[in-house]
C-alpha positions as a printed NumPy array, in Angstrom:
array([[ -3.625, -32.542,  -8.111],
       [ -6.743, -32.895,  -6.214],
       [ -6.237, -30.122,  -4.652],
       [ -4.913, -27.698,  -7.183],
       [ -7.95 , -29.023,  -9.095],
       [-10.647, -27.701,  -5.921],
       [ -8.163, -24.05 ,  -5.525],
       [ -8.843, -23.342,  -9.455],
       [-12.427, -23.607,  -9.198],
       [-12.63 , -21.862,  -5.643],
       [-11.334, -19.169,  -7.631],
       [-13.784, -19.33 ,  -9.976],
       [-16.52 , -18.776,  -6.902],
       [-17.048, -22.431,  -5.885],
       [-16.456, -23.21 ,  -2.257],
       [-13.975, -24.925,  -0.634],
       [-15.398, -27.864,   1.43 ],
       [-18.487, -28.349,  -0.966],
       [-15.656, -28.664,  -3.834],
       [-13.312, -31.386,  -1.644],
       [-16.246, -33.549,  -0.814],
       [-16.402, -33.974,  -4.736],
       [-12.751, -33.756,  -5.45 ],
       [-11.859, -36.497,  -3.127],
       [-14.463, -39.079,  -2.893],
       [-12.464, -41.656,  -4.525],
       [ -9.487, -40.727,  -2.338],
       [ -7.806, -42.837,   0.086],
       [ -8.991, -41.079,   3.823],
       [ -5.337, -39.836,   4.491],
       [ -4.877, -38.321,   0.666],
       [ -8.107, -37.023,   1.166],
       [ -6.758, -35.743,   4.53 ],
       [ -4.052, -34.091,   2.779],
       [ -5.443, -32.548,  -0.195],
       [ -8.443, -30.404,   2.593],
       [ -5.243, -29.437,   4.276],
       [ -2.961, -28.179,   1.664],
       [ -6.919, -26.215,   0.087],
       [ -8.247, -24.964,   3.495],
       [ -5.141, -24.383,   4.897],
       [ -3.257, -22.444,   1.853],
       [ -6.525, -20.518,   2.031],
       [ -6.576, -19.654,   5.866],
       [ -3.15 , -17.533,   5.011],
       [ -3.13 , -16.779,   1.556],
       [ -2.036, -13.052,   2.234],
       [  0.513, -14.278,   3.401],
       [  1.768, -16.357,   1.083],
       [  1.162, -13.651,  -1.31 ],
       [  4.072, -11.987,   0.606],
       [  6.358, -14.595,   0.561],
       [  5.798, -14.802,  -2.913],
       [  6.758, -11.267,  -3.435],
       [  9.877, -12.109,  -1.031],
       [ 11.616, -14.57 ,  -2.783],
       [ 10.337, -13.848,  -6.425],
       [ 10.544,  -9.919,  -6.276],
       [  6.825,  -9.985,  -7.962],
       [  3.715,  -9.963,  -6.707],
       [  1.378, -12.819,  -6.552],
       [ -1.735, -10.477,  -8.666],
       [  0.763,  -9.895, -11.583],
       [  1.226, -13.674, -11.914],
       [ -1.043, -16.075, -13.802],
       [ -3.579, -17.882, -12.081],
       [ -1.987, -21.594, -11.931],
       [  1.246, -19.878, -11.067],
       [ -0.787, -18.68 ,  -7.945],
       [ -1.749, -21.803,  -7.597],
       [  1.268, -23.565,  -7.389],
       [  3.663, -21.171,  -5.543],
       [  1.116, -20.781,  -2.75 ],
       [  0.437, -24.143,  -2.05 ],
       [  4.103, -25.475,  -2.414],
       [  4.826, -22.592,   0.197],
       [  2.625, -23.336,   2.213],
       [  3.557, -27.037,   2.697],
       [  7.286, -26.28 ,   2.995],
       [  7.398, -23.64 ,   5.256],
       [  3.324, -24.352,   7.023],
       [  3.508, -28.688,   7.17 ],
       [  6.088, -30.5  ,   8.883],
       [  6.093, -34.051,   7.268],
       [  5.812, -33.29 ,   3.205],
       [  8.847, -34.038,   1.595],
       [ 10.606, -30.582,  -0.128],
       [ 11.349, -32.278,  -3.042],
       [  7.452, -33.78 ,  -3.546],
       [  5.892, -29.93 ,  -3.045],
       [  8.273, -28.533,  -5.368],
       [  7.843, -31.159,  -7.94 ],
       [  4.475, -31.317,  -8.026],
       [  4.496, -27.571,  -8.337],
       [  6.302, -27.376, -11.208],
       [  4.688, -30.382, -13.171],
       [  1.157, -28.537, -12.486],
       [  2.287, -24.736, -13.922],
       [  4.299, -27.078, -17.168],
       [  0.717, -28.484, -17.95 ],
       [ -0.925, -24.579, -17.701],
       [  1.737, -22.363, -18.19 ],
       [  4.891, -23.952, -19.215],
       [  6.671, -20.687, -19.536],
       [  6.318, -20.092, -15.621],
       [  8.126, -23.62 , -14.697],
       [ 11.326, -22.023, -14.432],
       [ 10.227, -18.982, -12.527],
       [  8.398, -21.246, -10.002],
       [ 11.065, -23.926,  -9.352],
       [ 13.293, -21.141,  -8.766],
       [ 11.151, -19.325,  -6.432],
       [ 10.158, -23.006,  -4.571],
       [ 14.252, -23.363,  -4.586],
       [ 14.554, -20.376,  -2.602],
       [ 11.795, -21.284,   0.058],
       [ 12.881, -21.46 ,   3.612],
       [ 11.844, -22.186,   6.46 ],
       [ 13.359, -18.762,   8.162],
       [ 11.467, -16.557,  10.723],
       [  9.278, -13.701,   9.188],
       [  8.725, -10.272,  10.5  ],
       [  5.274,  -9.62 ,   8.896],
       [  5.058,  -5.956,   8.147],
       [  1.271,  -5.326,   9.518],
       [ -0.842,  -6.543,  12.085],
       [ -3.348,  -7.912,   9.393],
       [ -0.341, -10.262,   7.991],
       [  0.25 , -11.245,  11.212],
       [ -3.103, -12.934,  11.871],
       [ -3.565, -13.624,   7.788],
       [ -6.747, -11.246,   7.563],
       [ -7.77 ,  -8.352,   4.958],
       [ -6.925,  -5.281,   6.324],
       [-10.375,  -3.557,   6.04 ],
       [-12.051,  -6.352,   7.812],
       [ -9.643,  -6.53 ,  10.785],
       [-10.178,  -2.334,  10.9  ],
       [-13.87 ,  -3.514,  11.182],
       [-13.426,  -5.455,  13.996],
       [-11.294,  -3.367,  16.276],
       [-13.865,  -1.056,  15.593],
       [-16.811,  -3.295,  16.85 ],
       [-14.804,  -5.471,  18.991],
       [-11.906,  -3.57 ,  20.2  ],
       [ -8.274,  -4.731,  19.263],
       [ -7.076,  -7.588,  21.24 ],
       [-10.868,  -9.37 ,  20.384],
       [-10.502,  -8.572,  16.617],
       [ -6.458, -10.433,  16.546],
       [ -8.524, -13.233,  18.507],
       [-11.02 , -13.5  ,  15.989],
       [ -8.844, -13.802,  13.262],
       [ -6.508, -15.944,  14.493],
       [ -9.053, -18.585,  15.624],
       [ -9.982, -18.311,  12.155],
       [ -6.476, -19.747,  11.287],
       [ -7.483, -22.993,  13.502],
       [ -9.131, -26.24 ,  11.857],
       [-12.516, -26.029,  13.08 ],
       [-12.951, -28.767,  16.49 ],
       [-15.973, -31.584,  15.422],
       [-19.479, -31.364,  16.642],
       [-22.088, -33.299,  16.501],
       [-25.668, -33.4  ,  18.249],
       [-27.157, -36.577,  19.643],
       [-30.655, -36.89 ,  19.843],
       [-32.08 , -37.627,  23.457],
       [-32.145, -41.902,  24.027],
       [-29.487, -42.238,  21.062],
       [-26.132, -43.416,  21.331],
       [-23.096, -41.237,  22.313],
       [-20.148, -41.421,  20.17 ],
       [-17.065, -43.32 ,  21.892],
       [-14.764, -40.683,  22.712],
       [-17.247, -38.09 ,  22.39 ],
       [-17.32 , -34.983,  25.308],
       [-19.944, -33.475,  25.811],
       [-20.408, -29.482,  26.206],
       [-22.406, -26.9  ,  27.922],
       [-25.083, -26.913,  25.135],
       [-27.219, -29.34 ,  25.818],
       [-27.135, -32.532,  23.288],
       [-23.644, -31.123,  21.524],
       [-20.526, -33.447,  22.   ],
       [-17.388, -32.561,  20.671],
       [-15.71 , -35.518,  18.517],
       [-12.078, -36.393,  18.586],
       [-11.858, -36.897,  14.936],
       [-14.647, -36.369,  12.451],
       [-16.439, -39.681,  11.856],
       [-17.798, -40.743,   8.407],
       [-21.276, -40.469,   7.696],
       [-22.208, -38.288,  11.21 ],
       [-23.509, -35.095,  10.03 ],
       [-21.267, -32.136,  12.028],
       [-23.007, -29.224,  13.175],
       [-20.796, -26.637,  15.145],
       [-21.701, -25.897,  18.653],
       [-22.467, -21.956,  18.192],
       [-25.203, -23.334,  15.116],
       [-26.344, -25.481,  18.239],
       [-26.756, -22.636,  20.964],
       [-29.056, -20.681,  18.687],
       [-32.668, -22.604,  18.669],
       [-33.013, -22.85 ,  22.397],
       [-32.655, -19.48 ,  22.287],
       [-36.695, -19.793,  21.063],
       [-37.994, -21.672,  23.961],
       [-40.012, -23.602,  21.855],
       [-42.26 , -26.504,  23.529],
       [-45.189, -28.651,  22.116],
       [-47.624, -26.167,  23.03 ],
       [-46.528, -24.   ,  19.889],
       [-46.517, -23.666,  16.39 ],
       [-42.964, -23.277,  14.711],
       [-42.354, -21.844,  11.399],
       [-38.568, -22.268,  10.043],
       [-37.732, -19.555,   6.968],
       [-34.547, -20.298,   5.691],
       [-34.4  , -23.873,   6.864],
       [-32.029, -25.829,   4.409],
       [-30.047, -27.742,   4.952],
       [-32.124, -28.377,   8.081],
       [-29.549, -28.767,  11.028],
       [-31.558, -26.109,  13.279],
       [-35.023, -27.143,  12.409],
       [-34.417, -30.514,  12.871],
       [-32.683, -29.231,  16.405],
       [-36.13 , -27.3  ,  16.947],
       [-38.051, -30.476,  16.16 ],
       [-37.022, -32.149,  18.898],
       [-39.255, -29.886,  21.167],
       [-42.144, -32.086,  18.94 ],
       [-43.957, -28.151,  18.47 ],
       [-47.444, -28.742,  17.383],
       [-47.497, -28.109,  13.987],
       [-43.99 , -26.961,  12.68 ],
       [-43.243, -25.477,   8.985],
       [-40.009, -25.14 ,   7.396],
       [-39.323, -22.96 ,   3.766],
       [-36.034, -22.353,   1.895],
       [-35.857, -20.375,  -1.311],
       [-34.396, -23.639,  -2.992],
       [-36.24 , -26.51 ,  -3.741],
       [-33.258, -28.926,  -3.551],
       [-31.911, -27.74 ,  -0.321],
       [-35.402, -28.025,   1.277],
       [-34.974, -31.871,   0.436],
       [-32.647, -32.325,   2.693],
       [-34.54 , -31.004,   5.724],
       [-36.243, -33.782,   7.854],
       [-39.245, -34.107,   9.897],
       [-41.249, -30.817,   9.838],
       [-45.245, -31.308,   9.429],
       [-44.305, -29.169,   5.842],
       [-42.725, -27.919,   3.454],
       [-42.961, -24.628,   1.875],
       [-40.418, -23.678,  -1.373],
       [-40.505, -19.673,  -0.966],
       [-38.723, -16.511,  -1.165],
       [-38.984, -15.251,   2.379],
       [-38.52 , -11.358,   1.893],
       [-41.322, -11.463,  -0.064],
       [-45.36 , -11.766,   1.183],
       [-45.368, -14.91 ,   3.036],
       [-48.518, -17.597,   2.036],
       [-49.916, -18.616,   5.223],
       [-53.555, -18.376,   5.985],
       [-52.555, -18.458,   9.892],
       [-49.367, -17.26 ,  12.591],
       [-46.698, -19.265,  14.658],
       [-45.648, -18.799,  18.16 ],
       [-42.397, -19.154,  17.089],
       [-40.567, -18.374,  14.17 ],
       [-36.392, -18.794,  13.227],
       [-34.619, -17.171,  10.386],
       [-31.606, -17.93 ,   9.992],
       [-31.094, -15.34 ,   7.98 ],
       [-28.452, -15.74 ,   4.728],
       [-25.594, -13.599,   5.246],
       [-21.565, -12.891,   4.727],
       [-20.618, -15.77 ,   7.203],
       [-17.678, -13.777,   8.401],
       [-18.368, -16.062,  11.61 ],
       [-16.705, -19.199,   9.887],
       [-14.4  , -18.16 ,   8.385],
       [-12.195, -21.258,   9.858],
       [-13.897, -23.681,   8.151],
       [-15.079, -21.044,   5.191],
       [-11.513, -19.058,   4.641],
       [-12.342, -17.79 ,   1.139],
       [-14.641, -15.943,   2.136],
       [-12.725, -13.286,   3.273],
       [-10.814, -13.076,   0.059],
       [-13.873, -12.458,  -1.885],
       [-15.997, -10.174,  -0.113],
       [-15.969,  -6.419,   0.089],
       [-17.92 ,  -4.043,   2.15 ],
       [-20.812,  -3.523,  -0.496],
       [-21.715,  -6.958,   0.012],
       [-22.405,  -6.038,   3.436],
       [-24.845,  -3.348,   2.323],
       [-26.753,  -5.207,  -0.472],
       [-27.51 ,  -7.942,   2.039],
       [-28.946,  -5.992,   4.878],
       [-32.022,  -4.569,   2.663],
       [-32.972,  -8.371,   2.019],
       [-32.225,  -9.4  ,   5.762],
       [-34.737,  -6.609,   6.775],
       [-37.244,  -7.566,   4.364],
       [-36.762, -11.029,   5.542],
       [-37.813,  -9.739,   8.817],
       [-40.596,  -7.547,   8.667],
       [-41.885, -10.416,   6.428],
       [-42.05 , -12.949,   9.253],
       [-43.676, -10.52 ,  11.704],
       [-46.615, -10.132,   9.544],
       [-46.833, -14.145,  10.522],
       [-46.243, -13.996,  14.134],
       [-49.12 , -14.665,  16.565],
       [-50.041, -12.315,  19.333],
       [-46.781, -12.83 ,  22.   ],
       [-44.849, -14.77 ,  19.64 ],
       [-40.92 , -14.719,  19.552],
       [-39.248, -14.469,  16.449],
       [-35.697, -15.281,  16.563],
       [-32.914, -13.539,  13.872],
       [-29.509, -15.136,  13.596],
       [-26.715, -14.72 ,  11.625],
       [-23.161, -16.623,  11.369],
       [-21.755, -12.958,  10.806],
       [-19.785, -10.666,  13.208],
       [-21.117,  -7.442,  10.744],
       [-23.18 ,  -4.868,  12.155],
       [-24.537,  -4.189,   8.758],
       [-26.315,  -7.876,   9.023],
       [-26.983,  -8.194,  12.959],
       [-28.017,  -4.503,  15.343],
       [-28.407,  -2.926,  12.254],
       [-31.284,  -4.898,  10.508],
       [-32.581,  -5.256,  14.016],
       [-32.96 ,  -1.394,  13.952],
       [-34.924,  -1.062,  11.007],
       [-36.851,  -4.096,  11.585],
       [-39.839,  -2.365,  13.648],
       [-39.197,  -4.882,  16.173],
       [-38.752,  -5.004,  19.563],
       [-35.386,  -6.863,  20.492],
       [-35.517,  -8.425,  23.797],
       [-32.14 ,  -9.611,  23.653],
       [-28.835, -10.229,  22.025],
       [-26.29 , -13.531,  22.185],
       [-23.105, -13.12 ,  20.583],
       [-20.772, -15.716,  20.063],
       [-17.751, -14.52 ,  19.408],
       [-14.508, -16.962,  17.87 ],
       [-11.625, -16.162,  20.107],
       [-13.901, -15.646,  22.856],
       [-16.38 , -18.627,  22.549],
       [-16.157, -22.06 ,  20.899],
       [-16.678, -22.697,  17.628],
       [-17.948, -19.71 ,  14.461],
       [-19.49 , -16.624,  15.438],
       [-22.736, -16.085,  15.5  ],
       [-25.095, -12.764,  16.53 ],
       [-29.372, -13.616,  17.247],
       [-31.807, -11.18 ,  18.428],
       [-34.849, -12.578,  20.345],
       [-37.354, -10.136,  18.857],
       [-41.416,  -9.31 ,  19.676],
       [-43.72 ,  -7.597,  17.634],
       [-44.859,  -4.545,  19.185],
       [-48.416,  -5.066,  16.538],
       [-49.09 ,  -8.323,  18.099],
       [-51.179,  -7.115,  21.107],
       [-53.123,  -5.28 ,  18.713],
       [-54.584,  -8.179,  16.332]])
């Protein structure tokens, strides 16, 4: 029920993992467990179980009602996806959830969930195959080429591996391994009350080489896990901003705190050696751990981001001292948010990282290591 409960309002535009963390609190750990499964993992493939819906029921999954959805995918996807529910509990609990919202379905849906096998599929398209929309796999074998775009979105059909970072002279987890990024370890299991923070989210800030000699200034900080990465380089004066007030809250340490909209004119009296923005974006790069988000967006989101983005940009170089680095990253894999904002930045890019799922551990992310080619002239 839980985790009809979270799918209903994901629908509505919530998000997933925000959503269980409510949903489940007073959960046992392995009900808890289950209900994130049955959510992220019904989500991860829900083109898919669209199909299957259309294969046993003869309709398709849009020209049903919403808890109908609901129900058929997630009963599908533990009978035919999950090895140890019981058929009878899925299509039980199935049916008791569309008799409570749309007791004429019941009928249609335990017959559907009666005809639910566990029988090898021939999925029709490439973009079936590896549970992705259609135009955002094209995308990728455009960028990427084709065997990297089926990599990417399979590894977004994984559960997302545990990181954590550990703060030089603190404690490593038992069990904990570390990895080539410096202070990441990779968990077993997730451990309660250790705050995660993926390994590519952990390669990004030393792409700065910030040090105590400089200033830092953080523009879309919240919820903090990057500057709080930065801040262990103790820079001499270090400032971190977020549009929201709430979110800033969270963020630890920095010498302050600024609530501001960073495309707009920025209200420092001075310039930073180094500046991060972690720029908001489509974050097509975690889609793992994020999977509705490729349900919901469309190519024009792509486009109404990137004038922001660039704004966002040219915004911090007006605050970058005379051979500062600025730093733009993105957990996106869109050219519309990464080489192209670089191009209209004004900037000079003196490099690009990619990390690429499929390719690299953990999401995707792009960063450009940018100058200003103004600076030498203040």
């Amino acid at each position: 029920m839980a985790a009809f409960a979270v799918l209903e309002q994901v629908a509505g535009g919530g998000y997933a993992s925000d959503l269980l963390r409510d949903a489940t609190r007073n959960l046992s750990p392995r009900d808890a467990g289950l209900a994130g499964q049955i959510v992220l993992g019904s989500l991860r493939v829900q083109n898919q179980l669209d199909y299957l819906i259309q294969h046993y029921s003869g309709r398709t999954a849009e020209s049903l009602d919403l808890p109908v959805q609901i129900a058929l995918r997630t009963a599908i996807f533990q009978l035919r996806y999950l090895e140890r529910i019981p058929p009878h509990a899925a299509v039980d609990d199935a049916v008791e959830f569309v008799k409570k919202h749309k007791r004429a379905a019941s009928g249609l849906t335990n017959a559907v969930l009666r005809k639910t096998n566990r029988n090898p599929i021939t999925w029709p398209t490439d973009a079936l195959a590896v549970a992705c929309p259609e135009w955002l796999l094209n995308r990728w074998i455009g960028h990427f080429g084709h065997d990297q775009a089926l990599a990417i979105a399979a590894a977004a059909l994984k559960e997302p591996d545990a990181y954590v970072r550990v703060l030089p002279g603190e404690p490593v987890p038992e069990s904990a391994e570390a990895t080539a990024v410096a202070g990441c370890y990779k968990l077993a299991t997730p451990m309660d009350g250790m705050r995660l923070q993926d390994i590519s989210s952990q390669s990004i800030v030393p792409l700065l080489g910030l040090s105590s000699e400089h200033s830092y200034l953080d523009l879309c900080s919240a919820p903090g896990n990057k500057t709080a990465q930065a801040l262990e380089a103790n820079p001499a004066f270090a400032v971190a901003c977020d549009i929201s007030e709430r979110r800033l809250k969270t963020v630890q340490r920095p010498s302050l705190k600024v609530v501001l909209d960073a495309s707009e004119q920025l209200p420092f009296n001075r310039q930073f050696d180094r500046i991060l923005i972690d720029a908001p974006c489509s974050g097509t790069g975690t889609l793992a751990g994020n999977p509705e988000i490729k349900w919901r967006l469309t190519e024009q989101d792509l486009v109404r981001q990137q004038a922001r983005q660039v704004n966002i940009v040219k915004r911090a170089a007006t605050a970058l001292a005379p051979g500062g680095k600025l730093l733009y990253a993105t957990c996106s894999l869109e050219f519309e948010e990464n080489e192209a904002v670089i191009e209209r930045s004004g900037m000079v890019c003196e490099s690009q990282t990619w990390r690429i799922p499929g390719r690299d551990l953990g999401d995707g992310f792009f960063a450009a290591l940018l100058s200003n080619p103004l600076a030498a002239q203040r």
